[in-house]
DOZAVO-984796 format. One record per residue (C-alpha): residue number from 1; x, y, z. Coordinates in steps of 0.5 Angstrom, whole numbers. Layout:
REC    i      x      y      z
REC  NUM      X      Y      Z
...
This chain:
REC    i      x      y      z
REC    1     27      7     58
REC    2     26     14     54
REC    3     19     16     53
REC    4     21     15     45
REC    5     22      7     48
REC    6     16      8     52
REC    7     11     11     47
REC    8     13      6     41
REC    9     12      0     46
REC   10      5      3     48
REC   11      3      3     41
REC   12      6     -4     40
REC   13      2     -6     46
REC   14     -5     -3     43
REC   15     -5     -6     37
REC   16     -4    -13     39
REC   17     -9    -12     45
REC   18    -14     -9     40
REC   19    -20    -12     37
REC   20    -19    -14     29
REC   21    -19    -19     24
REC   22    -15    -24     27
REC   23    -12    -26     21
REC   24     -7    -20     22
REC   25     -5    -23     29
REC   26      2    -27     26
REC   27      4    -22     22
REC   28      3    -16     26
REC   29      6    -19     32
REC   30     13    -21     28
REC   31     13    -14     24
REC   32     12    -11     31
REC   33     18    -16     34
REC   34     22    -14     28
REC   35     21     -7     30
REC   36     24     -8     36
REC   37     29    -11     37
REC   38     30    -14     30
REC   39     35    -14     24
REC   40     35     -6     21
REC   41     35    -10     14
REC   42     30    -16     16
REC   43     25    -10     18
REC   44     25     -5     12
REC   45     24    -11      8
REC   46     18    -13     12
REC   47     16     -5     11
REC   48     17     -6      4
REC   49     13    -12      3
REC   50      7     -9      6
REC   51      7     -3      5
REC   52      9      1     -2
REC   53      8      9      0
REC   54     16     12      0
REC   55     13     17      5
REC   56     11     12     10
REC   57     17      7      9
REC   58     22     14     10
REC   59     18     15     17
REC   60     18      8     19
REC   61     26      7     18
REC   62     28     13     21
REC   63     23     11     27
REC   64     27      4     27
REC   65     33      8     28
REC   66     31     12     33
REC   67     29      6     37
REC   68     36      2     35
REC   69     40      8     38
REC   70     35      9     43
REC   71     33      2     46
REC   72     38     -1     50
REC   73     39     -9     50
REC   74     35    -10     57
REC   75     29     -5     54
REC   76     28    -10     47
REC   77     28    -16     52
REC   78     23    -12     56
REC   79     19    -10     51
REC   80     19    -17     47
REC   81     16    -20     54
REC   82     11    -16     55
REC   83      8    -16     48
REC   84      8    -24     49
REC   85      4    -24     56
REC   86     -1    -18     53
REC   87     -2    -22     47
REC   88     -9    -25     46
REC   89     -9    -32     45
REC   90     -8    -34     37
REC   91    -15    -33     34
């Protein structure tokens, strides 16, 4: 896996793993799971719901790019895996 793949899925990791509200728990963990091996078109929609800064949806589209061209088939199942074994028990 490149360290792009591996960076990205660390970070996706933390945040599940991490302490917070946990009314944000299903929604973080499907925005996450698009972002990894989701739809481009099903992924910009969910970044545009929930967040309106057009800086922010511009790096997070090209961020999802870079991951579909850099991910292989093997790395997203990977990285779905090990999200769903490091996530905390629903709230």
């Amino acid at each position: 896996m490149k360290w792009t793949g591996v960076l990205l899925l660390l970070w996706a990791v933390l945040l599940l793993i991490s302490e917070g509200n946990c009314d944000v728990c299903p929604k973080l963990k499907e925005t996450i799971a698009l972002f990894v091996a989701g739809d481009y078109e099903d992924y910009m929609a969910k970044v545009r719901e929930n967040n309106s800064n057009p800086f922010i949806q511009d790096s997070l589209q090209k961020l999802k790019i870079c991951m579909d061209r850099t991910l292989t088939q093997e790395d997203m199942q990977n990285a779905l895996n090990i999200m769903v074994g490091q996530a905390r028990p629903p709230c």
